[in-house]
C-alpha positions in Angstrom: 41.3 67.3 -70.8 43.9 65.7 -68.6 47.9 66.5 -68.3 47.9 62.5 -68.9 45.6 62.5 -72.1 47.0 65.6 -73.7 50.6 63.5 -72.9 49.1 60.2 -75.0 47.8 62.0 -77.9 51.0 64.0 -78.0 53.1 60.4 -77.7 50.8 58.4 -80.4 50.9 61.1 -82.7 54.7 62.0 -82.6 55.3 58.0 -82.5 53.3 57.5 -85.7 54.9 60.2 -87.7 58.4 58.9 -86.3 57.4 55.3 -87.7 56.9 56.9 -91.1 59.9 58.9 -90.9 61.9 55.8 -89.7 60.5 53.0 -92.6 60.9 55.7 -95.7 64.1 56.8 -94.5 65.5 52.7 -93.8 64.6 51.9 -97.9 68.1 52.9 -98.5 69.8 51.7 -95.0 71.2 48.5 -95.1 69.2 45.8 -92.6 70.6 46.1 -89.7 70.9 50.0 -89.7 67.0 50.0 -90.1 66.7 47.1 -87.0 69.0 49.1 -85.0 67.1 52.4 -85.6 63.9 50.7 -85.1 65.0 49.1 -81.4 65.9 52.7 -80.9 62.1 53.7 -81.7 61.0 50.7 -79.6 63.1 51.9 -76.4 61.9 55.5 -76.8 58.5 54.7 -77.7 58.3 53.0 -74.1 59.9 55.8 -72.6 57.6 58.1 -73.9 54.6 56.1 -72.4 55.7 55.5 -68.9 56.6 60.1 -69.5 53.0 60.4 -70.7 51.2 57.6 -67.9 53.3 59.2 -65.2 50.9 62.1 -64.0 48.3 59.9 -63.8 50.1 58.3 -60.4 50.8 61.9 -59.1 47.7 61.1 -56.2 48.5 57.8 -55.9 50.6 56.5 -52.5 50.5 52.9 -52.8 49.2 50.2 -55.4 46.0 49.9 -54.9 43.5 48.4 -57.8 43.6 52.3 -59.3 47.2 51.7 -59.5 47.6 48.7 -61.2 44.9 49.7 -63.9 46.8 52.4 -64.6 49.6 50.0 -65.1 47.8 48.1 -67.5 46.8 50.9 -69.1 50.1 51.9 -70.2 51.1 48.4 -71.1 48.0 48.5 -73.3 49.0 51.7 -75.0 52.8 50.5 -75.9 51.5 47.3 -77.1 49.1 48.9 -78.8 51.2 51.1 -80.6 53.7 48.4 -81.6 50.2 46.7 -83.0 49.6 49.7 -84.9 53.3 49.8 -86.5 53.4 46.3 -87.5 49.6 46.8 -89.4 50.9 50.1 -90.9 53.8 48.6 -92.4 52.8 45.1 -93.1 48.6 46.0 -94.4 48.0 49.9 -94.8 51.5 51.0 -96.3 51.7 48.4 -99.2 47.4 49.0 -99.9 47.8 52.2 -100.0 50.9 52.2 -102.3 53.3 53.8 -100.2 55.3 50.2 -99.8 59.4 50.7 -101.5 61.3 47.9 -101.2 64.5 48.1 -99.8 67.6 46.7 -101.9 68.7 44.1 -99.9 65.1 42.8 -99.8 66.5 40.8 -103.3 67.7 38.9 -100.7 64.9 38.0 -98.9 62.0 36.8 -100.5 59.6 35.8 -97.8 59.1 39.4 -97.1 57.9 40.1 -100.6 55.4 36.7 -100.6 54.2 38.5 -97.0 53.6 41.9 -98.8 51.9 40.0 -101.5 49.7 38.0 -99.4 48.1 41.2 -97.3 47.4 43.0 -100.2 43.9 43.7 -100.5 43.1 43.3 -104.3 42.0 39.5 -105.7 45.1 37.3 -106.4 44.8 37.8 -110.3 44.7 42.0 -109.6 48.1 41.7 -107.1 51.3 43.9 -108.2 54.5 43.4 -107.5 55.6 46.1 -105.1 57.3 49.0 -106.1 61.3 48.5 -106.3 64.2 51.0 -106.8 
């Protein structure tokens, strides 16, 4: 296995678990302490990706078509792990009944009607999410 693959794996898994840590610790964080956190995550996530990509361009001298598919590769893999954050929180989290609400979510009810809607039971089976 690769310096580079070893680097990604290491990266998606810490990123994922950092997500998790980030949304159950926000439920008592007021909104823009959770936003402000999670542009944090989003900055570091990407730094972490160009930190695992990087010794895949350790042979490379100039950018040829290895080089820019590389590139894309790593564009793939943060977009793909913002993907994966927004379906963990929006789809799997609230199925799986790991969804709290946070309080100033009373505010806010679009994001409860969105909760509602991507829950996977029939429309007469839905529950409210869980609130504290």
């Amino acid at each position: 296995m690769s310096k580079a693959t070893k680097r990604i794996i290491l990266v998606t898994v810490a990123h994922l678990v950092l997500v998790e840590v980030c949304i159950r610790l926000s439920v008592n964080w007021r909104e823009s302490t959770g936003e402000r956190w999670g542009a944090f995550l989003f900055v570091i996530t990407l730094a972490a990706v160009i930190w695992a990509v990087l010794p895949a361009f350790s042979r490379i001298r100039s950018l040829d078509k290895r080089a820019w598919f590389r590139i894309g590769a790593m564009v793939v893999l943060f977009f793909g792990l913002l993907t994966t954050d927004y379906f963990w929180f929006w789809h799997l989290r609230p199925n799986l009944g790991l969804h709290e609400e946070p309080k100033w979510w009373a505010e806010c009810p679009q994001f409860r009607r969105k909760i509602q809607d991507n829950l996977w039971k029939s429309p007469d089976e839905k529950v409210e999410p869980t609130s504290q």
